[in-house]
N, C-alpha and C positions, 0 to 999 in steps of 0.2 A: 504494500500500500504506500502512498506516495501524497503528500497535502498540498492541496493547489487550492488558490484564490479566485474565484471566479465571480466577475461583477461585486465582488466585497462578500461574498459568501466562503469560508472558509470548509474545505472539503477535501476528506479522504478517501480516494479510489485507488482501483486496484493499475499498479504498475502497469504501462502497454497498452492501456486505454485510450483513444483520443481527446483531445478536448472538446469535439461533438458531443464524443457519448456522457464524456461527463457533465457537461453541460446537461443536456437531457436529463440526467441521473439526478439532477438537482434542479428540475423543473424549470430549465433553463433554454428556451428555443432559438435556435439559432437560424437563420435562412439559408436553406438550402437548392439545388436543382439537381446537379448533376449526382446527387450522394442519395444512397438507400440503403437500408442498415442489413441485406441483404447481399448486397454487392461489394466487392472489393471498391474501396475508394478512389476516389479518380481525381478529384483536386482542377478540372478541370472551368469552374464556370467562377466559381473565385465568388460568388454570391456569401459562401461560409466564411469570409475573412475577417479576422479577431487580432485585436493587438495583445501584444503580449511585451509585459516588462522588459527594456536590454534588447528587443528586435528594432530591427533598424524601419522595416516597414511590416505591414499584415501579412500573417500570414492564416493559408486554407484552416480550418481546424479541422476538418473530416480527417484529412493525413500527419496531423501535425500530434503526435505523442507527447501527453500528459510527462512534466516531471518535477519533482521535489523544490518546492519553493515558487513555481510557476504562478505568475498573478497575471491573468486576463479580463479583457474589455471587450464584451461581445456589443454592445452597441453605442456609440457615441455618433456626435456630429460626424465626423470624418468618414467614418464606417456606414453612417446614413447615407450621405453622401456618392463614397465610391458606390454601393449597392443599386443608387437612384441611377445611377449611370451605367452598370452592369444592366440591370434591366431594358435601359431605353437601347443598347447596344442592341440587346437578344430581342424587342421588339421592330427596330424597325427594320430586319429580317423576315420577321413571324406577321404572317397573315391569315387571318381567321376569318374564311366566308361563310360560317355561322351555320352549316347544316345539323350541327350539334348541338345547336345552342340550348334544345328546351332536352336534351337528354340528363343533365343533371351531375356531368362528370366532373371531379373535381379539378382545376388546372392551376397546377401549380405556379405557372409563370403570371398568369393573369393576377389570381390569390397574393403573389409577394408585389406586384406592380401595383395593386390597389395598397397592399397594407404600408408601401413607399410615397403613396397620396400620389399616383401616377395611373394616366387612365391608357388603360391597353388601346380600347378602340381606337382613339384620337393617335396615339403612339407608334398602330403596327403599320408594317408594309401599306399600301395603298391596292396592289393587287399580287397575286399570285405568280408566283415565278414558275411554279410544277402543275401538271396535270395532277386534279385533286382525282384521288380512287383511281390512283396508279398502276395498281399490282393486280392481276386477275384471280390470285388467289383467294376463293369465296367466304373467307374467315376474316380475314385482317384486311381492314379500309388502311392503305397508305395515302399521308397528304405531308408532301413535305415541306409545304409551304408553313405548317404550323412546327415542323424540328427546329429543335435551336443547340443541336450536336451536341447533347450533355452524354451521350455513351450508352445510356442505361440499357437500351434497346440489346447492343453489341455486346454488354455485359451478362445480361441477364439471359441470351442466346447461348454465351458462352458458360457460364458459372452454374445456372440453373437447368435449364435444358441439356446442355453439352451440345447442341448442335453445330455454334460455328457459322451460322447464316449470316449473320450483317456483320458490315465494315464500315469502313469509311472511303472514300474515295474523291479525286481533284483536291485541292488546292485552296485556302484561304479563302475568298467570298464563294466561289465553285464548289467548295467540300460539300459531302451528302450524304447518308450512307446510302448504301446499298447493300443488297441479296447477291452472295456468293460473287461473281466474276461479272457486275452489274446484270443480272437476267432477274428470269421473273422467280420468286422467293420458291416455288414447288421444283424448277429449275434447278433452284440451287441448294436444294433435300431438307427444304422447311418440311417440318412435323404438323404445323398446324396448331402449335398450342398453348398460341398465346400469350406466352410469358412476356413477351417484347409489349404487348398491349398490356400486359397488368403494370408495367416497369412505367411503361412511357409517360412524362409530368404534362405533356402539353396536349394530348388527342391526337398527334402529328399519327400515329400508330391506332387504331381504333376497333373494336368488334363489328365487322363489315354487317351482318345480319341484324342490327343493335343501332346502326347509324339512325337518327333519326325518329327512334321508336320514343322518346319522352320519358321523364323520370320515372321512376316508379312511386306509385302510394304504397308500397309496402314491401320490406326486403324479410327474406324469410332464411335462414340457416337449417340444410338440411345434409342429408349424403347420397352419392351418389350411385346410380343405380346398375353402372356400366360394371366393371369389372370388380374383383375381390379388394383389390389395394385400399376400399374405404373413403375417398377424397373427400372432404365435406367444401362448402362453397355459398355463396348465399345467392337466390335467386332473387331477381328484379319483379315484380307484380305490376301490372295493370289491374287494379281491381273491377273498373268500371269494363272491360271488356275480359276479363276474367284469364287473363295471358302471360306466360311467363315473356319479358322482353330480353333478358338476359341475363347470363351466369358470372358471376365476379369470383374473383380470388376472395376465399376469407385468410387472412396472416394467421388468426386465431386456429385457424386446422389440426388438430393433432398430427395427423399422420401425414398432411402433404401442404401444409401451408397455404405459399402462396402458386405452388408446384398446379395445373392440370394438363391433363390431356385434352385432345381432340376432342371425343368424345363428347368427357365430361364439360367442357365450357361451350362447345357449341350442337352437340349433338341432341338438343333438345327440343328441337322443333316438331318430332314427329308426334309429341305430348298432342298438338290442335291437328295434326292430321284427318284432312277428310276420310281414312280406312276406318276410323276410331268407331268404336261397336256402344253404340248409345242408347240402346233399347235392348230388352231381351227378344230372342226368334225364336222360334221351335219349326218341327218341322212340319207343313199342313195334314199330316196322316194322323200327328198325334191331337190334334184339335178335331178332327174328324170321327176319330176313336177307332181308326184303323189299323191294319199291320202294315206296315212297312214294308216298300213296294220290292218285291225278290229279287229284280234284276240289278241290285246292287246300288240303285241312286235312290237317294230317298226323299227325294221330291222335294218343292217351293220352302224356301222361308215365311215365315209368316212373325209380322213384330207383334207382341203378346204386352199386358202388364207383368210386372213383378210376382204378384202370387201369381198367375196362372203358369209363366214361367216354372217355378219354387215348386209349385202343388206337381208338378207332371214330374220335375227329377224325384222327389220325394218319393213318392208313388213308386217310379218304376224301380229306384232303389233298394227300396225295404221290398216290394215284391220279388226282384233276382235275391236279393238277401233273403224272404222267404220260401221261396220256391226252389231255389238250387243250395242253398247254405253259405252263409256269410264269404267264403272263398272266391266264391263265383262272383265277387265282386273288386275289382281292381282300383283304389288309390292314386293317380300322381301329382304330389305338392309343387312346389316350388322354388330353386332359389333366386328366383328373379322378387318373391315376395316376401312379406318383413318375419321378422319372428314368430311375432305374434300370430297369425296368419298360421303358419308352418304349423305353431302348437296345436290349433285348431281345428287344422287337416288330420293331424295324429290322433288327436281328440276324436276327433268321426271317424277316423277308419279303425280307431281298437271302440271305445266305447259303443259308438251309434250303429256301425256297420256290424263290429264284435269280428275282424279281421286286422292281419298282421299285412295284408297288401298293399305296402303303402310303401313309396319309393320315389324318387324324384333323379334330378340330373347328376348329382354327385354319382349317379351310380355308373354313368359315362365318360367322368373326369376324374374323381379323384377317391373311388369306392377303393384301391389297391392302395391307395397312401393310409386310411385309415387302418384298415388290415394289418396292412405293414408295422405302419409303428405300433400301431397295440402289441403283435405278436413280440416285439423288442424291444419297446417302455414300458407299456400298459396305456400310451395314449395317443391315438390318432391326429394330432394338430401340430400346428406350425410353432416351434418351439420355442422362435426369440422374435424380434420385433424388426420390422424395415428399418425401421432409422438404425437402429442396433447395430443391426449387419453394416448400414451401408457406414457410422461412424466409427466402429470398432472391430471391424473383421481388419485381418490381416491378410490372408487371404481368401478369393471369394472362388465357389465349383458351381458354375453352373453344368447343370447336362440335364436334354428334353424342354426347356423352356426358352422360347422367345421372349424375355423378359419386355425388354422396349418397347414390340410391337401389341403384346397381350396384353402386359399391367407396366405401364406408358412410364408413369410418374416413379414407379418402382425402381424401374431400368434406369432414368434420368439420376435418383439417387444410387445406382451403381456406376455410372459412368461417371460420377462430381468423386465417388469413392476412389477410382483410378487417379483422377486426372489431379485431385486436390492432397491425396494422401498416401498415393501412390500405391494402394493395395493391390495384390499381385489379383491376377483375374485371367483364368481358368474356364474356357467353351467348350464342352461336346457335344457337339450338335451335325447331323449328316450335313445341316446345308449350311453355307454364309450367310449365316443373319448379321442384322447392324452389327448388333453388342459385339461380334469378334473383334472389330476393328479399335476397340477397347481392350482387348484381349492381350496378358503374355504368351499367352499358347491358343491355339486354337484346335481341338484334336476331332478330326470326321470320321468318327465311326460308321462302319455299315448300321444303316438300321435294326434293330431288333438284336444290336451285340452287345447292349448294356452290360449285362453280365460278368460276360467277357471283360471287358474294357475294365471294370470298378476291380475284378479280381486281382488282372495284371495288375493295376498300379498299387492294389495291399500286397501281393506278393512280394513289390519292389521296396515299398516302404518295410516289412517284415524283415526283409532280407539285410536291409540299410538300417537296422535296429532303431527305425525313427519313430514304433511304436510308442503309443504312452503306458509303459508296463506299471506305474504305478495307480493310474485310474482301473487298467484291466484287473489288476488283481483287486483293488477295493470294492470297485462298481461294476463289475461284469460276472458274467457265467457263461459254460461251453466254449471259452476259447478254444483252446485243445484241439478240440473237433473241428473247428473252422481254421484255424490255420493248417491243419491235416488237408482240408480242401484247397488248402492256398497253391497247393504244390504244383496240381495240375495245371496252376494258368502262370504259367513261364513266358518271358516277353516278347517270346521267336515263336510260340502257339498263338496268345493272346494277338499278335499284330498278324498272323495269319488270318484269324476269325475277324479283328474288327477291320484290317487296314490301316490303322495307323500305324506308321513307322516304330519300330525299337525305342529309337532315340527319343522319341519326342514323350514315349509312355514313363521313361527314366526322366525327362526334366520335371512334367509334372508329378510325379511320384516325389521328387527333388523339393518343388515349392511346396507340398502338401505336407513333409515332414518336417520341413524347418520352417514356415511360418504359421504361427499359430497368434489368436486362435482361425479358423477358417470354417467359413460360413459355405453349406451346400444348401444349394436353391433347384429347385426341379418344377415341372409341370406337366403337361402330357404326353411331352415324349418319353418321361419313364413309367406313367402309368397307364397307357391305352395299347398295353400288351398281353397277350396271353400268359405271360410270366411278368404281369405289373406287379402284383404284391412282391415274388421275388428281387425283383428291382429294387422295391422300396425295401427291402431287409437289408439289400446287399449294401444303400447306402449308410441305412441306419450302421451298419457292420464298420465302413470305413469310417463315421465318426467317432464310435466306441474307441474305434481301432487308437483314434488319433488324442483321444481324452475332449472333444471338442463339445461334449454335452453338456448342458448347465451352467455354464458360460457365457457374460457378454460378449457379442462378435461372431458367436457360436452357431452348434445347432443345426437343426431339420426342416427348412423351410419350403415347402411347397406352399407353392401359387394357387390358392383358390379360383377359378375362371369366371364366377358368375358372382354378380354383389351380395348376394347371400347365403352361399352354398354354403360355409362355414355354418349358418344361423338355421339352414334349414333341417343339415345333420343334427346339430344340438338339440334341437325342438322334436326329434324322435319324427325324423322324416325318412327311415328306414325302415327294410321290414324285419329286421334283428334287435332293434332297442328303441325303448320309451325316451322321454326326453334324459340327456343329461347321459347319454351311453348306458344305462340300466339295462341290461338285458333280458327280453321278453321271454327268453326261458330261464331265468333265476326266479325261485320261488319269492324268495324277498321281495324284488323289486314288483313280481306279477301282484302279490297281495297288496303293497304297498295303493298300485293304481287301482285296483281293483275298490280297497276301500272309499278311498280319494273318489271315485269315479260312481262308488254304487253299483257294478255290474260286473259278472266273471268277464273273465278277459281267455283269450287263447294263450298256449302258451309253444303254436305252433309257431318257426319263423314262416316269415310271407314271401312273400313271391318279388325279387327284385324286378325292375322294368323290362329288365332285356329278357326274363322268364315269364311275363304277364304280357308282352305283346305277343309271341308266342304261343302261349297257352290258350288267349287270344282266337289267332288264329286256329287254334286244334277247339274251341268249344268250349274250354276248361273258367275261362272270364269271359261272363255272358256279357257283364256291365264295367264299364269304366267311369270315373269321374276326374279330368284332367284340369286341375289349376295352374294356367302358367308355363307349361309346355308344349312343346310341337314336336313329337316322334316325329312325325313325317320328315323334318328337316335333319333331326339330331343323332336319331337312332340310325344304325350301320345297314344295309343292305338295305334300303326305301321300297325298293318292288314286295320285298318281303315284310314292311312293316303297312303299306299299304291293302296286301291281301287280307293283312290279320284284323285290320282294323275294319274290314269291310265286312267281318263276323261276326263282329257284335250284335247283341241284341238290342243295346243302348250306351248312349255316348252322349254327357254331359259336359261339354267345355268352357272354362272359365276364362275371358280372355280379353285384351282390349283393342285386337285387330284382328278382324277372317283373317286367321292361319293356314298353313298346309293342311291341317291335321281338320279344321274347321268342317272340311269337307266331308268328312268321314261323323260328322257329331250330329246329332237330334236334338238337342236344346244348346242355347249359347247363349252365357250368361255374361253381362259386358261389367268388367271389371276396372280399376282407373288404375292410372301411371302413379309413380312415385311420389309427384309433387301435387296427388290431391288423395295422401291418406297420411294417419300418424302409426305409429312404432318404432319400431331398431330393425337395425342390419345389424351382423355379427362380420365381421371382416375377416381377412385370412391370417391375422396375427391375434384374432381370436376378439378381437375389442370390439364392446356391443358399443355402436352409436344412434342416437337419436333421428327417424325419417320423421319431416313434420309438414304437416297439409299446407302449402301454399297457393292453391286455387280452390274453386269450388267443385267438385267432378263434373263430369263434362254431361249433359245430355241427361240420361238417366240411368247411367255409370255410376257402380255404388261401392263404397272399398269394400276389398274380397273379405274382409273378416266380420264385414255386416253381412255378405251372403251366404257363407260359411253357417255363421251364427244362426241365421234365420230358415237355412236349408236342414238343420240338424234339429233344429226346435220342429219342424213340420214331420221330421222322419220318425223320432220320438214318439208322435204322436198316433202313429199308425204302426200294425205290424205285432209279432210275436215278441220283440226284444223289451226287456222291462228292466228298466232302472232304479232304484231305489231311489229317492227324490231327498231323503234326510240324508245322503252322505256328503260333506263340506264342499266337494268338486263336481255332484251328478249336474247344477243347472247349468245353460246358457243365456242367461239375463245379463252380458256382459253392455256395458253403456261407451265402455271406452278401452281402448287400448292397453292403458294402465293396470286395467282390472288385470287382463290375460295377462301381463307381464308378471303381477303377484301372485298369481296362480303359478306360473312357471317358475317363481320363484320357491313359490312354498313345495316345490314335486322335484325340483334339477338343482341338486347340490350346488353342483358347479356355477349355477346360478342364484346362488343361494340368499347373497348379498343384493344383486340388478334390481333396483326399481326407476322409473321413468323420474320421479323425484332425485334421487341422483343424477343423474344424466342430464337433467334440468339443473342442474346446480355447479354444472360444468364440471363435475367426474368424468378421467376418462378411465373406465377399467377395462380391463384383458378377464376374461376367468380363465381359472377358477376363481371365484369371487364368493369366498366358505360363509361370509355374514355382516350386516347392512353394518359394519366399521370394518370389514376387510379392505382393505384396499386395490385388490386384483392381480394379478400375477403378470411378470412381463416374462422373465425368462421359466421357461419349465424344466423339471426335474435337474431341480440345483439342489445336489446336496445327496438326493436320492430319486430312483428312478421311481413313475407313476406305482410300476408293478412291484417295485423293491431292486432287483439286478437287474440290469441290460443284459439282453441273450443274446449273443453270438446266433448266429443262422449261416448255415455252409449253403450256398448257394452254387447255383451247377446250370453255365448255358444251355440253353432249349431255342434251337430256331425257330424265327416265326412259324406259324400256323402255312402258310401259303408262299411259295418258292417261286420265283422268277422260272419258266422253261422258253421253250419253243413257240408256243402260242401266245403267251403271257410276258416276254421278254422282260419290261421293264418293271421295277418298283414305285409305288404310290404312296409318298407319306403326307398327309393334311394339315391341315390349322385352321389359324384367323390369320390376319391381316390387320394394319393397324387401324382402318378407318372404318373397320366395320366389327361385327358382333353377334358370335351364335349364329343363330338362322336369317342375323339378316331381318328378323322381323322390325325391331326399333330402327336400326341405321337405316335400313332401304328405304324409312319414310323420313328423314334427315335430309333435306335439299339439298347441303354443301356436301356432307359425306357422301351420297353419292353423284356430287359432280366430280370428287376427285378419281372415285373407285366405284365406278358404274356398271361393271359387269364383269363375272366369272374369268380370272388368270388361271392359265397352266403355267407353272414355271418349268423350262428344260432346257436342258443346260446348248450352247451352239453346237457339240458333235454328235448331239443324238438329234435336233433339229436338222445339220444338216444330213447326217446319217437316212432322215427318215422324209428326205427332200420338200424342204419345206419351203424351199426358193421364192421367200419373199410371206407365201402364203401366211395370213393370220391365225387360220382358226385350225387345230385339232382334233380329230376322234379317237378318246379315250374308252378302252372297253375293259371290264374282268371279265370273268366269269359270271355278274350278276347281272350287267346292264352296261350301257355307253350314255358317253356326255359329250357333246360337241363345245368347247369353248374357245376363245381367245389366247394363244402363244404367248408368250412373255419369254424370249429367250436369255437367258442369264447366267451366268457363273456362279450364281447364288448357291444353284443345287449342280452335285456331281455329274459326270455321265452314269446313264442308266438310271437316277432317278427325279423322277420328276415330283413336284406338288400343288395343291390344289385345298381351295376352302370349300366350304357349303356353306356359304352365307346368301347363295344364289338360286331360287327355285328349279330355274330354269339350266340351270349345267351344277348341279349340288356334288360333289365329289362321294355323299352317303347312298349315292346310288351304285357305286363301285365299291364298297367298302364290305366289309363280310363280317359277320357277327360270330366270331370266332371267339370265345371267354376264358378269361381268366378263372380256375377252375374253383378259386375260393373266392376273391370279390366278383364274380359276373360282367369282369370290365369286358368291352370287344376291345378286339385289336386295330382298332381305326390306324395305327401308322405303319403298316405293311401290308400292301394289297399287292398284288399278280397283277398286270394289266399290259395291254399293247396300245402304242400309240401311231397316228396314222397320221397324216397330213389330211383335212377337210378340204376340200374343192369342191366352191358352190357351181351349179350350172347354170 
């Protein structure tokens, strides 16, 4: 600490400190433009200039370090003075032709030229030097007539984002910046997200979609609905026209600040989309009181009220529940929906329905990581925290996750972790995504050699005694047996099997045993294998190996994909456990809910999704009720989930646009977006946050846990199933959100602590969260593992399911993309997302293009064995020879029509990232 005099205030801060910040620290404001306490200091606009005792003239104070005895003058005559004339510099440059004027943003230069008793408008330019809305990019309005080159743009590209987009460019009155090598900002591998618009003080940089739209009456803090990473952000309201106008940074954010992605800052316009499902339909046979026409289509929509909607699912419900037995009726939740929500689906498919068929999309992304870790902690989740990793890992392993592209802001904090603190950073990934070029190594295994790959490199660290033998002997069991396994993967086999070289398996083996601690990150390319769970052991195995569990920096972190996947497992949105992991066959936890609930319960498991569409198909699920999701899109072999769904005897779907799957349903119940309901999301570092209603629902869209609520009260009421009405959990008289959260609380340990009161109080907790003064968990299993030891698991390569030959030459591995999401159902109604990424990519590499003469031609025909997809070329180095990649976020060329529903034989994962398939050049006639 060091004592400085500032304005006659006498103060002790901490050595290293500026004399901005200390200033601030003492409620001391100083004027600034080109500085943000986010960005590296730049000293450039000279507005922060302070006298300081013994200096010959001012100097910046943003860069000017605090020191012992230091006595400062942040405003006098002089310093009024220079500042009066630093503004009228920077104004009569800056020209403001006012199309923002009634938007309400705040402008820094304007704001410091009035509080100087200097009037902007009279001050600025007379007319515009630049074409205003410069840049075609459909995100960000450039006008550079309103820049006045304080940096932040170029800072905030670089420090924040990591991208590198703007510069500067010419010369003294001519300087400007500019995108990349002066082109247009997507030109020069702008992301789209933002941050240069959250940074910029003057509007010069602006939210292009947002131009124009008028203040808001009302800003609402909520999270977002895109991916797992959690972003929270506060939305802009039009009340009188009931409209979000646009999404701002909140600083306050726990997990991403001022950080967003695409997505989340502008991908929300498809909320007012004309698709939006605003009335409930049914199908005209069931108002008729007919059977449903045999030749497979089930005739006219017809828009219904609410009960007569309600009365008809009920009905056929508890009828399949009657007539065929609770089984024959199939579950799927959500993690597109809140908590609360999820609890409620669990709620009705064990209590109302008296079925364990209840399953949702974790069961196609991340059902092998929960497995996993159970079988080697005792606990399926993400074990340390994003910031965690990205401030104190030393070294970082990815393998299977497109970090950047999937969870945006996640990536952005691992590429500031290279660039700012130099942590070593580890790719396995078949293809060149961004993040390698971040990378110290980059290693391209064949697909489906995870195995392989994780073995050699414990074999090498084993061999290199860079284990941690004191964690293994305290906190592990079965080693023995697993380094017995280690034998067979030698580094002249192991680069046989994956392809990677020798050498490069020994350098990272190299960085993995001498820096610690080291953060491994995964996503779906280690869990959408027929051998996922073994995947997920084998990594768990290399962190045991390393001592890296329980540990800041640490840990086991898989990518949650969807905003609530995390929240919808916890809420017992599988068909193997109640909320909170309890298992449906433990006598304890069954009588536990059974009392709670008033009604025996099975204590059979149910039927995962990939086994219920299926069963489906063979007669076995007469009846479905789907919240939230679209097989049609997500599930693997499409011809095949579309046969099975055209079996059913009835099909309830919950949703807020006609889906794929839509087509296949009898009732359709229209449910609302994110920003017009209250609850939490659970993120993928386990932190419940607050979703909070910022519009009125649209139409006569009603939030899914009022139709939940009200569909369960009607089922109740009819039927053979009887509930006890005195046990503390049998009703549904819920009024708010809150209630279900304390219900969830009083039944999920783990949740044991969570109420909306909390969280309203600006708690951020992680659970487990044991009771309402716990404070929540950020890293897990410190000290001691969930289940007591860590278990060693010998794991042993198994090739894919399905082999490149003759017919099928090449390989097919999937994803997303960054600009879109899932099925495609919210992005594809996003204007800007899909101006940038408007229709179905095959990525392949140029010598199997030109291999398979494709001279010039754009378009594709891709086949398995299940079906073909004719889409658009994208030729690239990205992905190797021999395999190509492809999303399904596209109805119309989905790559799940190629995909094969091949399972993991303990989690039910398919193997979406290895398919058989031939590629052909398309020639239209």
């Amino acid at each position: 600490m060091v004592t400085v005099m500032i304005d006659g205030k006498k103060l002790e801060v901490p050595e290293g400190m500026t004399v901005l910040e200390a200033a601030a620290q003492a409620g001391i404001t100083i004027p600034t433009l080109c500085y943000h306490k986010d960005l590296s200091p730049h000293g450039g606009c000279r507005l922060c200039v302070v006298e300081v005792k013994g200096a010959r003239t001012p100097l910046a104070s943003c860069t000017l370090p605090v020191s012992e005895g230091m006595e400062v003058t942040t405003e006098s005559p002089a310093l009024r003075e220079s500042r009066r004339t630093i503004l009228q510099l920077l104004l009569s440059t800056y020209h403001d032709a006012g199309y923002a004027s009634r938007d309400g943003r705040f402008n820094e230069l304007e704001h410091w030229a009035r509080a100087y008793d200097l009037d902007p408008a009279s001050l600025m330019a007379k007319a515009p030097r630049y074409p205003i809305n410069s840049d075609p990019n459909p995100f960000v309005w450039v006008d550079l007539n309103k820049c006045i080159l304080c940096g932040r743009c170029i800072r905030a590209c670089a420090e924040v984002q990591g991208r590198f987009v703007w510069g500067l460019a010419e010369r003294g009155y001519e300087t400007r910046i500019v995108a990349g090598m002066d082109e247009t900002m997507l030109e020069a591998r702008c992301e789209s997200c933002g941050a240069c618009v959250a940074y910029c003080p003057t509007g010069a940089l602006d939210n292009k979609p947002s131009v124009g739209a008028g203040a808001p009456d009302k800003v609402v803090t909520t999270t977002c609905a895109y991916c797992g990473v959690g972003c929270q952000f506060d939305l802009h309201v039009n009340t009188k026209e009931n409209r979000i106008i646009r999404v701002v940074s909140n600083p306050s954010a726990p997990v991403n600040g001022m950080h967003l992605c695409v997505k989340g800052r502008y991908g929300y316009d498809y909320i007012h989309h004309p698709d939006r499902l605003l009335k409930p339909k049914v199908r005209a046979y069931l108002l008729k009181g007919e059977k449903r026409p045999a030749n497979g289509d089930r005739g006219p929509w017809v828009e219904v009220d609410w009960d007569t909607a309600l009365d008809i699912v009920a009905r056929k419900l508890a009828e399949t529940r009657d007539t065929y037995g609770p089984d024959s009726v199939g579950i799927l939740t959500s993690a597109k929906c809140t908590n609360e929500e999820n609890y409620l689906m669990n709620k009705l498919a064990r209590q109302v329905i008296g079925t364990n068929n209840i399953d949702h999309c974790a069961r196609l992304c991340h059902s092998s990581t929960v497995a996993g870790l159970a079988m080697a902690y005792g606990s399926g989740a993400m074990s340390n925290s994003m910031r965690d990793v990205a401030e104190k890992a030393a070294a970082i392993f990815i393998i299977g996750s497109n970090t950047t592209e999937q969870h945006p802001v996640f990536g952005t904090m691992l590429r500031q972790a290279v660039l700012k603190r130099g942590a070593k950073l580890i790719v396995a990934d078949p293809r060149r995504i961004d993040i390698t070029e971040f990378a110290t190594l980059h290693l391209q295994q064949r697909p489906g050699t995870d195995i392989a790959l994780l073995n050699g490199l414990m074999h090498i660290i084993v061999q290199n005694g860079w284990e941690d033998k004191t964690f293994i002997a305290e906190r592990t069991e079965n080693y023995e047996t697993f380094v017995e396994n280690l034998r067979d993967y030698t580094p002249e086999r192991v680069a046989a099997i994956t392809g990677v070289p020798v050498e490069q398996l020994y350098q990272a083996a190299e960085i993995m045993g001498k820096y610690r601690p080291m953060a491994v990150i995964w996503a779906m390319g280690i869990t959408q294998h027929i051998v996922g769970v073994q995947n997920v052991l084998t990594l768990a195995n290399l962190q045991m190996l390393l001592g890296n569990m329980g540990i800041p920096g640490g840990g086991v972190n898989p990518l949650r994909g969807q905003n609530n996947v995390q929240g919808a497992c916890d809420m017992g949105g599988l068909p193997d456990v109640y909320p909170g992991y309890q298992r449906v066959t433990a006598e304890e936890a069954r009588l536990k809910f059974e009392q709670a609930w008033g009604v025996s319960l099975s204590d059979k498991v149910g039927l995962a999704v990939t086994e219920m569409i299926p069963a489906a198909g063979e007669g076995k699920i007469k009846a479905m009720y789907i919240l939230g999701e679209n097989p049609v899109m997500s599930d693997p072999d499409t011809n095949h989930v579309r046969h099975c769904l055209e079996r059913l005897e009835f099909l309830a779907l919950q949703e807020i646009f006609p889906s794929e799957t839509s087509v296949y349903a009898d009732v359709l119940l229209p449910g609302v977006s994110f920003a017009e309901k209250e609850g939490t999301f659970t993120n993928t570092e386990r932190r419940i946050q607050r979703v909070r209603q910022a519009i009125q629902p649209l139409g006569e869209a009603r939030p899914d846990w009022m139709i939940i609520r009200d569909l369960a009260q009607r089922i109740l009421r009819q039927g053979q199933r009887k509930v006890n009405p005195e046990a503390p959990f049998a009703g549904w008289n819920y009024t708010d959100t809150a209630q279900i959260m304390d219900e969830v609380a009083a039944l999920t340990p783990i949740y044991a602590g969570v109420s909306h009161a909390r969280l309203e109080a600006g708690e951020s907790l992680q659970w487990p969260v044991r009771g309402k003064d716990h404070p929540g968990t950020p890293i897990l299993h410190v000290g001691q593992f969930t289940r007591g030891k860590g278990k060693f698991h010998p794991t042993v390569h198994v090739p894919p399911a399905e082999q490149p030959d003759e017919d099928y030459p090449m390989v097919l591995t999937t994803g997303r993309v960054l600009y879109h999401w899932h099925g495609g159902e919210m992005t594809r109604r996003s204007k800007g997302l899909l101006e940038v990424y408007n229709k179905p990519l095959i990525e392949i590499n140029p010598e199997d293009a030109q291999r398979i003469g494709l001279n010039g031609t754009r378009k594709v025909k891709v086949t398995s064995r299940r079906g073909s997809i004719i889409a658009e070329a994208w030729v690239t180095g990205r992905v190797p020879p021999g395999l190509i990649y492809g999303n399904f976020h596209f109805p119309e060329a989905s790559v799940n029509e190629l995909t094969l529903a091949a399972l993991d034989p303990i989690s039910k994962i398919p193997e979406y990232k290895v398919a058989a398939v031939r590629v052909e050049a398309y020639h239209t006639t």
